[in-house]
N, C-alpha and C positions, 0 to 999 in steps of 0.2 A: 286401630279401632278396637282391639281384643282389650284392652284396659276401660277402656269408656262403654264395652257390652257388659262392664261388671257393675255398673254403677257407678264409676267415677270419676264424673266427668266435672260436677261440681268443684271435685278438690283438685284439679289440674291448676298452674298456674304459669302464665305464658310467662316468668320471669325466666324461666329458665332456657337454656341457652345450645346451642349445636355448634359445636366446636370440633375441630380437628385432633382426634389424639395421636401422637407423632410418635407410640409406643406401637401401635396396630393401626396406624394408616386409614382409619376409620371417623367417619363424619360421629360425634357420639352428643348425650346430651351431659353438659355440667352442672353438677347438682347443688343445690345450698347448702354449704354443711350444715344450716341449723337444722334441715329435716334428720340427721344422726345419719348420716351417710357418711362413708368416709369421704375423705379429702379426693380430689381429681374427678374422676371420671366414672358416667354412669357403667354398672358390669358389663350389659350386653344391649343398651338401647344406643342402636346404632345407626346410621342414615339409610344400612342395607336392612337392617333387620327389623324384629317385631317390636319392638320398644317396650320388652319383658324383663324384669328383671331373673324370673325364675320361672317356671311354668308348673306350678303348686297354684291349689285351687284352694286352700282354708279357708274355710269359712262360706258361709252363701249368699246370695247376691246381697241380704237386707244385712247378716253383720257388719258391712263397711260403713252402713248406714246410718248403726244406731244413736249416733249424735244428734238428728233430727228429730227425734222424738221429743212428745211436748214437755214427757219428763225426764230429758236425759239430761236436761243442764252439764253438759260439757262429756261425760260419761257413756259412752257405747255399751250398746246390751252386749258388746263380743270383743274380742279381739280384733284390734284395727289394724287394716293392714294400707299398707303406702301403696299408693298408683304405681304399679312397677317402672321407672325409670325418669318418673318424675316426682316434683316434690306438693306435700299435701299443703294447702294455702293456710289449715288452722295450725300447722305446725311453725310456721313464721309467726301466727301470734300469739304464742304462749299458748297454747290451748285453748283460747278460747271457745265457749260453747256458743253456736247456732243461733239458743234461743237466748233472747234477753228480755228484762223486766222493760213495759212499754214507757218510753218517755217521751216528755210533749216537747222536747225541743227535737228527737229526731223525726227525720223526714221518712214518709209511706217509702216500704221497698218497692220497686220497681217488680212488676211481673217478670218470674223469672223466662230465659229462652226456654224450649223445649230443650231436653235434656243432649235428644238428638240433632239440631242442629247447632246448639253450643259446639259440639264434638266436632260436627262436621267445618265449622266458623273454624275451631280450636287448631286439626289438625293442617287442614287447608292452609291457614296464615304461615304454622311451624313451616311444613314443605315448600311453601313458596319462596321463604325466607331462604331455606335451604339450598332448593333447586338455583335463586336467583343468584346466590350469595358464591355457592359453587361453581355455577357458571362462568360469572366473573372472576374466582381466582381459576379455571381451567382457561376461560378466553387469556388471560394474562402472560401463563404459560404458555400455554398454546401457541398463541404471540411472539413471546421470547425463544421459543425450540425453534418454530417456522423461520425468523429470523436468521438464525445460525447458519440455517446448511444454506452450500452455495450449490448451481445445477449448472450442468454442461447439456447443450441440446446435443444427440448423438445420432440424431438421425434413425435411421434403420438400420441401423449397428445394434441398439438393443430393442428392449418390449414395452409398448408404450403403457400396456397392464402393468398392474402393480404384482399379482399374482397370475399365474399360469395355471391350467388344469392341470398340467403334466410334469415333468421334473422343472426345477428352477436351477437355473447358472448364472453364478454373483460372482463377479472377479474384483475381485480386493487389489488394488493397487497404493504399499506404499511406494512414495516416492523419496526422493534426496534431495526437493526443495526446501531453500529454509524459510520457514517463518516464526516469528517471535523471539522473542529475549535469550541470548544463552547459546543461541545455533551456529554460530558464526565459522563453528571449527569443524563442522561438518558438513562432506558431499564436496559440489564444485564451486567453487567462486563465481558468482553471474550465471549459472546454469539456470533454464526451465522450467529443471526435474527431469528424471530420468523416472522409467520404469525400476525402481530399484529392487523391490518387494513383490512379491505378486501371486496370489493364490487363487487357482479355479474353485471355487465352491459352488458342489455338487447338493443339490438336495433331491430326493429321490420324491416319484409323485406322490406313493403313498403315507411322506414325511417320519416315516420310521430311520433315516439312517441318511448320513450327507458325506463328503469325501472333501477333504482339500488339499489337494493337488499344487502345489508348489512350484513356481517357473523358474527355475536361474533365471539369474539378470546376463551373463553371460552367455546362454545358449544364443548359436550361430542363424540364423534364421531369414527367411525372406517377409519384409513388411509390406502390405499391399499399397497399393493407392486409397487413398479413401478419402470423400470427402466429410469439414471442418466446418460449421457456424461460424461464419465472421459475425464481429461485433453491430455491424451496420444492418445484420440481418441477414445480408449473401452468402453465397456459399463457396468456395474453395478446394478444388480437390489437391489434394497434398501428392508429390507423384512417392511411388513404392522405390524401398532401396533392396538391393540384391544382397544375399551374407554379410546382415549387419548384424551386430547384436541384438538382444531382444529390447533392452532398456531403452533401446533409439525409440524404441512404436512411441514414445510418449515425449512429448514437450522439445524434440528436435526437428525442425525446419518448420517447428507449426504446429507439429501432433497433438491432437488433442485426446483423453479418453477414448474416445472412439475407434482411434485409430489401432489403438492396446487390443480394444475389444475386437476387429476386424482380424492384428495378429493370431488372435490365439484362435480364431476361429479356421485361421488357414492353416495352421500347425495340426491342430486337433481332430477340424469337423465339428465340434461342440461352439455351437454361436453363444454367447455370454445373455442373458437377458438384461442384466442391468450390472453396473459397474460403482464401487463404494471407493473411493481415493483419499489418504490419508498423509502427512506429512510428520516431517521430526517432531513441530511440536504435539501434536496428537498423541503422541507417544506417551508423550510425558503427561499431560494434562489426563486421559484417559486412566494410566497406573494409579493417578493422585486424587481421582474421583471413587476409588475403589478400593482406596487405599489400603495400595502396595500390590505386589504378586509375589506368592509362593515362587521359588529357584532354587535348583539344589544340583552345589556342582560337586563331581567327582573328584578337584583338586582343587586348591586355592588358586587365586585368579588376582596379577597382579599385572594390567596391564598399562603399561606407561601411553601410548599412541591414546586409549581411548579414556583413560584416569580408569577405568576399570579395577574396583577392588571388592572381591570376593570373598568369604573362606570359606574352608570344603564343608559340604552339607547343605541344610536345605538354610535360604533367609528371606529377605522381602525385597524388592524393587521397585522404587518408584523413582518418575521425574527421569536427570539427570542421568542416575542411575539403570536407569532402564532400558531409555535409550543408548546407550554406552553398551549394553549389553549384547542388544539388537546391530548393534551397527558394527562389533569385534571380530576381524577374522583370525586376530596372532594366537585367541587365546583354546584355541579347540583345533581336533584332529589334526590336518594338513595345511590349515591356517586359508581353505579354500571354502568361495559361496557355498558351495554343496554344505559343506561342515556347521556353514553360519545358518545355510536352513534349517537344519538339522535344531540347533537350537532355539529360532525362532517357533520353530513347531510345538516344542516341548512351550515355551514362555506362552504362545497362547490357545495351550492346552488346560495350561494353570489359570490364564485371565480368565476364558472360559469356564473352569469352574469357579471362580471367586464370582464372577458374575452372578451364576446360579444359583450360590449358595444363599442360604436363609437369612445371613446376617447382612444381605445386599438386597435380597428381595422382600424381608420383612421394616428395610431400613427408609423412611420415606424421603428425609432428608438427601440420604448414598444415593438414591434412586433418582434423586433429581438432579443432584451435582453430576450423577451418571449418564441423565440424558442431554443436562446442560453441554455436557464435554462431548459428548459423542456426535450431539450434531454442528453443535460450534467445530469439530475438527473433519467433517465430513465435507467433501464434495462428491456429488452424487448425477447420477443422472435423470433427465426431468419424468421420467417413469416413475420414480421413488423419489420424486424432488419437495414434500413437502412433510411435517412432525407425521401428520394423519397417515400417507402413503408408509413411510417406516416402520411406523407401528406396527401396518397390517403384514409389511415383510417380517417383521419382529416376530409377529404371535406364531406365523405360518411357520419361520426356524424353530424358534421354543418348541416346536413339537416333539422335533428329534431329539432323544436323549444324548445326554454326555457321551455312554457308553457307546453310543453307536456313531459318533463321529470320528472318520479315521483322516490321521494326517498322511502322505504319499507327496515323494516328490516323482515331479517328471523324469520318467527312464535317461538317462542320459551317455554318453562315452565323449573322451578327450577329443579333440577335434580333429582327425587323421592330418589336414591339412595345414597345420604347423609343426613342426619341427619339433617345437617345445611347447605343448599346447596351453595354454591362459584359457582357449572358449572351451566351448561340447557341443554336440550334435545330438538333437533323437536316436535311444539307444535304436539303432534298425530292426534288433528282434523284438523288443518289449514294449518299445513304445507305443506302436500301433495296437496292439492287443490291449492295454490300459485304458485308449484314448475308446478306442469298443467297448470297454467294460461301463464307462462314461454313456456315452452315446444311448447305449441301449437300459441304462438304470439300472445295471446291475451292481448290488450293493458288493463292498469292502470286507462286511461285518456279516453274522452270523445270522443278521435278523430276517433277511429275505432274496436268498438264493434262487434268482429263477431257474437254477438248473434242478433243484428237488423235482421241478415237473417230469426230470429222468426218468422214473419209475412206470410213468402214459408209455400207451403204446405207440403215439404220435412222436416220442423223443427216440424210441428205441431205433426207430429209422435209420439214426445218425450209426449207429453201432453196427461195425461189420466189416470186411474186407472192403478196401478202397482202388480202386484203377488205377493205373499209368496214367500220370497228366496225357502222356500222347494220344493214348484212347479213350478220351473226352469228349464228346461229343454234343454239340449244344446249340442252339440259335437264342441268341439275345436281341429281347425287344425292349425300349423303355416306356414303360408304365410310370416314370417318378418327375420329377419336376428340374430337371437338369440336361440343358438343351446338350444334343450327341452323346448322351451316356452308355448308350448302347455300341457305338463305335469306339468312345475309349476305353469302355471294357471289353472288347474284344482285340484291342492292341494291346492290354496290359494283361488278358489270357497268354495270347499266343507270344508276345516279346519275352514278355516276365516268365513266364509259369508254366510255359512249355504245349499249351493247348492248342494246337494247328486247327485241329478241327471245329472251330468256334467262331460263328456266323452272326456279322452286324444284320438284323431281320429290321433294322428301325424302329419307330414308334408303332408300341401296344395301339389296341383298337379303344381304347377307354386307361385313364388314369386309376391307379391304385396306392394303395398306402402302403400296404407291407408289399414284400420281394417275396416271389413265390417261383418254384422250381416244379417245373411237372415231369414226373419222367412213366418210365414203363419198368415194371417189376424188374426182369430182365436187364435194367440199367441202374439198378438201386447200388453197384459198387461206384458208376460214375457218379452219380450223385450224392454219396459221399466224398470224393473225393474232392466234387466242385463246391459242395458246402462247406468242405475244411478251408479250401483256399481263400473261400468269400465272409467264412463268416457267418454263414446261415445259420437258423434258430431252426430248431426241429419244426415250430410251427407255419415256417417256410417250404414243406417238404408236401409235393404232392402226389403220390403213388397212383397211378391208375390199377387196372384190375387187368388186363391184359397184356402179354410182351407186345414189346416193338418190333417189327418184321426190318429184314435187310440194312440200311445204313440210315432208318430213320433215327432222328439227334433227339432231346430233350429240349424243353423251353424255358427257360430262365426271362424271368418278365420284373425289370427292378420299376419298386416302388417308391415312394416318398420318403422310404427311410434310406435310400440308396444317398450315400455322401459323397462319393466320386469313386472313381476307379482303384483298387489297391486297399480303399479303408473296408476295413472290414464290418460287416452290417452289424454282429451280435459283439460282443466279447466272449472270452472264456467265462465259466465260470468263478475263476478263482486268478485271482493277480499275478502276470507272469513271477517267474521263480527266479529270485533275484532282486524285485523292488520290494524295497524296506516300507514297512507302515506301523504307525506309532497310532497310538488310541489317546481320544481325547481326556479321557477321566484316568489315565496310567499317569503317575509324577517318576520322571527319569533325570538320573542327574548327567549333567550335561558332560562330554569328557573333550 
């Protein structure tokens, strides 16, 4: 309306037209060249914007106007200026003036509209035209995206929300199913799929910082039972297998996603909220919608098993190539998964930035070939099962910077129980302290260290001489949501950890959220030493103001963030000493 408050509203003419420019992804209007505009597209009148071309005021309201005078015959008393971003109607015909000599063959003009509701007719029609016109190519899309992805029901395995208040856990599963043209030479003959790929991705609640966490496909593990959506609508419980590999949780004897999702939750404690499954060709069709990814190997790379060919330094991957990449164990370190994650990390550290970058996010076309591909190669679970849900998981990731997303594979060791170990098992010291670091959203990266809260006087608790497990003293009630918790951590005290004096009291008088430890000044060495073994957050520490008299214990009361006996409630501050972690926006060449 700021063009038609200046007076001209007259010289607008609805020939002109709201087009997509494919240069800035912007609804714009296209101009006639006869108004002396250049070719293409209007500067800055655009379907978001003000439909200005400059925001210069020359001239005042009546110089635009001076053609209407009785003696301007075609002449303005001023400098004429163009409706900004549309075209003048007397510029399509030669000039013509307003006023003409009267002649008796033309017909009386018609009273003209008021000036304002001409504008309000004028602009109303444009927008409608627009809003309708866009709609219809969004329903379209819309359509075709919705289309692609396929959904697994998973039951209460993940979050039927699309987004959480609190941190999000997205487990990426590729697999070694083949689909599409070209696969034929990869994975197993007549297989399911396996678990073959698999990453926990962490996103932290206040979305500054995510972690992804990397499963071998070989770690030794136990699969629970879980139940599987049959096609008919019923339901199925799958029975759990004892020391199988990890890659079984999925697509053997039946497994469905869920079941993947249920594994890691019994490994870790971290329950997954939704689950993204992707296959070999995803692979390819994904690299070729983005076309290509940055790779940069330490040595040339000639591998015959996967056609694999490289040369040393950085090049692009796509397709075939890509996949060949992702799926090589001969051509890096020990020719071992571990090695192969190792370079998967780095590949989509670079996707990850090729995505983000400008020449993807200003490209409308790449943008769509990008959404095309990503949901056509997705299966997904019915929480995130539709274009609309994705998105919203989309913009909520988009939050976290490149730099603050850290790649970490799961702590691991050879498997004591072969001879000549092929698996691995959760490293027994670091693992758990990771799988804590998780749990409780403590970030990776520099951005947001809950331990800076060290400095309160509430943390300094933690600091100070600690007690003999044997002189621990405690009664545990459960306050959290896990029936006999307080009886299994008092057999994983006193078996494990050497704590005799530690008392099943049963269930707290009322449910709580956090885990809170009360003790008496006088016991503040035991109670650091029960917070190191458990994991406690300073803000779990509750001092009274008077000592304890004679062989009174302490009360430890676990809450809702209690995960079972042994895991520990916080993490450390900082990633055991030992597990490697790679940064997403770092280009490392592969060795």
């Amino acid at each position: 309306m700021d063009a038609h408050s200046r007076g001209q509203a007259d010289d607008i003419d609805p020939a002109d037209q709201w087009v997509l420019n494919p240069h800035t992804g912007n609804y714009e209007l296209r101009l006639d060249h006869s108004a002396g505009e250049s070719s293409g597209f209007s500067r800055t009148a655009t379907a978001e914007g003000t439909g200005r071309r400059g925001d210069s005021r020359a001239g005042s309201h009546r110089e635009g106007q001076g053609h209407r005078g009785a003696g301007a015959e075609g002449a303005p008393d001023g400098p004429r200026r163009e409706v900004p971003g549309q075209r003048s109607r007397r510029s399509s015909q030669g000039g013509r003036a307003s006023a003409e000599p009267p002649s008796s063959g033309r017909r009386k003009r018609k009273p003209r509209k008021s000036r304002k509701k001409k504008a309000l007719l004028w602009t109303g029609g444009v927008m409608a035209c627009v809003v309708v016109g866009t709609s219809i190519g969004v329903y379209a899309l819309y359509q075709r995206l919705n289309g692609n992805i396929d959904t697994v029901d998973v039951g209460d395995a993940g979050n039927k929300d699309v987004v959480s208040d609190g941190p999000m856990n997205i487990l990426i599963i590729g697999t070694d199913k083949r689909t599409g043209k070209g696969n034929e030479g990869y994975g197993d003959q007549g297989s399911a799929g396996h678990a073959d790929t698999n990453i926990l991705f962490h996103v932290s609640e206040d979305r500054t910082n995510a972690t992804a966490m990397s499963i071998p496909r070989d770690l030794i593990t136990d699969v629970p039972d879980c139940e599987t959506k049959q096609p008919d609508g019923s339901t199925k419980v799958i029975p759990g297998s004892a020391n199988v590999r990890f890659n079984t949780s999925l697509g053997q004897e039946g497994r469905d996603p869920g079941c993947t999702m249920r594994t890691v939750e019994a490994i870790t404690g971290i329950q997954p909220d939704h689950f993204m499954m992707v296959d070999f060709n995803a692979v390819k069709e994904l690299t070729e919608a983005v076309g290509g990814v940055k790779v940069c190997m330490a040595k040339p790379i000639d591998d015959p098993k996967s056609h694999l060919k490289l040369p040393q330094g950085e090049s692009k991957v796509q397709g075939e190539n890509a996949l060949a990449l992702l799926r090589t164990r001969d051509s890096f370190g020990n020719r071992s998964d571990l090695d192969r994650i190792k370079v998967q990390q780095q590949f989509l550290g670079s996707m990850i930035r090729e995505m983000k970058s400008s020449d993807t996010l200003t490209n409308p076309k790449k943008l769509f070939e990008l959404a095309d591909a990503a949901t056509n190669a997705l299966t997904v679970d019915q929480g995130i099962g539709s274009a609309k849900k994705l998105m919203t998981l989309a913009q909520e990731i988009s939050k976290v910077k490149t730099e603050n997303i850290t790649f970490v594979t799961m702590p691991v060791i050879d498997n004591p129980a072969e001879p000549k170990p092929v698996t691995v098992v959760v490293h027994p010291q670091q693992g758990d302290p990771l799988f804590a670091m998780l749990r409780s959203d403590t970030s990776l990266t520099e951005v947001k260290q809950k331990e800076k809260a060290a400095k309160s006087k509430q943390a300094a608790l933690l600091k100070g001489p600690k007690a003999e497990a044997a002189d621990i003293r405690v009664d545990v009630l459960n306050g959290g949501d896990i029936a006999g918790a307080a009886g299994s951590t008092v057999a994983w005290l006193q078996n494990e950890q050497g704590v005799p004096k530690s008392t099943n009291k049963a269930n707290a008088p009322e449910k709580i959220n956090k885990t809170t430890l009360e003790y008496a000044p006088n016991q503040a060495d035991q109670a650091r030493a029960l917070a190191a073994m458990m994991g406690l957050p300073a803000t779990a520490m509750k001092q009274g103001t008077t000592d304890a008299e004679g062989l009174e214990a302490m009360v430890l009361t676990l809450g809702a963030d209690f995960k079972g006996a042994g895991q520990l409630i916080t993490g450390p501050a900082k990633a055991p000493e030992g597990v490697e972690q790679a940064s997403a926006d770092k280009a490392v060449c592969a060795k």
